[in-house]
C-alpha positions as MATLAB code, in Angstrom:
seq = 'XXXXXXXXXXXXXXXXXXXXXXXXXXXXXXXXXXXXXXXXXXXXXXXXXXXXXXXXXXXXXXXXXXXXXXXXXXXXXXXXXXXXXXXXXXXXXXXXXXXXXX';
ca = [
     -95.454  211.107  190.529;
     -92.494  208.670  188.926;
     -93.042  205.297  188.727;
     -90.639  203.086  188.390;
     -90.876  198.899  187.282;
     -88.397  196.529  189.804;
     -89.719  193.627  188.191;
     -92.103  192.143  186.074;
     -92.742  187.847  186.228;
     -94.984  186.027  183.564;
     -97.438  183.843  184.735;
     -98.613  181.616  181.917;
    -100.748  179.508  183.628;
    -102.694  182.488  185.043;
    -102.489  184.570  181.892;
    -100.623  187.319  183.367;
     -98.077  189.066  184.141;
     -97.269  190.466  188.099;
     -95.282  193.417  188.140;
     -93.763  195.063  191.074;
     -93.392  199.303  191.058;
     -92.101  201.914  193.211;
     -93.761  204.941  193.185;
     -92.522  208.221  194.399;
     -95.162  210.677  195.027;
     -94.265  214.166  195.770;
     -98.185  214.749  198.002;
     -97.243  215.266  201.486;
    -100.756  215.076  202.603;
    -100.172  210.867  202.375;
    -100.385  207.767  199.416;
    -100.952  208.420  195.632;
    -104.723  207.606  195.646;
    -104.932  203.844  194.068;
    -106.395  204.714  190.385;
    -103.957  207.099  189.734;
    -101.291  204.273  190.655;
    -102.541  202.259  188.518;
    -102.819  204.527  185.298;
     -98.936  205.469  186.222;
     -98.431  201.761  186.266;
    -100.705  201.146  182.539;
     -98.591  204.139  181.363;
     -95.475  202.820  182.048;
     -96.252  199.649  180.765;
     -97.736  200.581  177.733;
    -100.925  198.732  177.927;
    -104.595  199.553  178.403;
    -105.604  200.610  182.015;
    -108.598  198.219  182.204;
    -105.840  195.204  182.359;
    -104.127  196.149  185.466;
    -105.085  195.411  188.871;
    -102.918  196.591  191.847;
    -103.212  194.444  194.281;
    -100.586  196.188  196.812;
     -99.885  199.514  197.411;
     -97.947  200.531  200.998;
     -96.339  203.873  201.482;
     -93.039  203.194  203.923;
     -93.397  205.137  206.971;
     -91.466  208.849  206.953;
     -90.845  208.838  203.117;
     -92.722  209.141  199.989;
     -91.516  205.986  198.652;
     -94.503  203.440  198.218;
     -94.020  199.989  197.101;
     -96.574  198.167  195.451;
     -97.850  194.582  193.404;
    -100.063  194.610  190.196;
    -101.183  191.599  188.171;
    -101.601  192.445  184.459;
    -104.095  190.867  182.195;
    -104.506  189.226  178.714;
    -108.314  190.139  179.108;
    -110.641  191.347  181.897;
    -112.520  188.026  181.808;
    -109.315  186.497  182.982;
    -108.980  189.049  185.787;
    -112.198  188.694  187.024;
    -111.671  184.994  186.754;
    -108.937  184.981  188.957;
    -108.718  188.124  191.215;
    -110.848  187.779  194.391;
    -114.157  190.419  194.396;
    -112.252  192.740  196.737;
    -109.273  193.426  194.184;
    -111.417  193.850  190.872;
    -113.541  196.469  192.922;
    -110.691  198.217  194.238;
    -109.749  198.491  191.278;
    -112.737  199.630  189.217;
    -113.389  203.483  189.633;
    -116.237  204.420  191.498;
    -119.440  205.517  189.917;
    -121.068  208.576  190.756;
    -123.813  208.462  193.103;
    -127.274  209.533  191.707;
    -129.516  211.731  193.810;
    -132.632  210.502  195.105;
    -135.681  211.906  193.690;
    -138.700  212.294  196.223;
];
C-alpha cells in the first residue's frame, strides 16, 4: 500500500489539522480495510496513530486508487470533543469478543 499526502489544512480553532491522502492499494479483492489506512496515514505523517481519525475513505470505481479525509489531533480529548460518535468508533479498533461462559 503507498500513501500519498495531497494536502494538509490547519485548523486552529478546532485544534487540528485535516489532511487529504490517496492511497493505492495493490488487494484486488476491494478497499484497504480502514485501520490499516489510517496507520499508513500516522506513518506518513509522523505522528502517533491514536491522533488520526479518517473520516473518508472511497475507492474510485475500476481502479485501486482510493481517496480519502482524516482530521489529525493535538489530543484525543479534542477528537472526541469534536468528531461525531460514529467517526471516533470507526476509528477505534475493535475489541475482541469474549466467550460466554454457561
Amino acid at each position: 500500500m503507498e500513501i500519498k499526502i495531497l494536502s494538509e489544512k490547519t485548523n486552529k480553532l478546532l485544534k487540528r489539522k485535516e489532511i487529504q491522502f490517496q492511497v493505492e492499494h495493490e488487494k484486488p479483492s476491494g478497499t484497504t480495510p480502514r485501520l490499516e489506512v489510517k496507520r499508513a496515514v500516522a506513518d506518513a505523517l509522523k505522528v502517533n496513530v491514536d491522533l488520526v481519525f479518517v473520516r473518508k475513505f472511497e475507492t474510485k470505481t475500476g481502479t485501486h486508487t482510493a481517496f480519502g479525509t482524516a482530521n489529525l489531533y493535538d489530543s484525543v480529548e479534542d477528537a472526541k470533543r469534536v468528531e461525531p460518535a460514529y467517526i471516533v468508533r470507526r476509528n477505534i479498533p475493535e475489541k475482541p469478543k469474549e466467550e460466554k461462559k454457561e
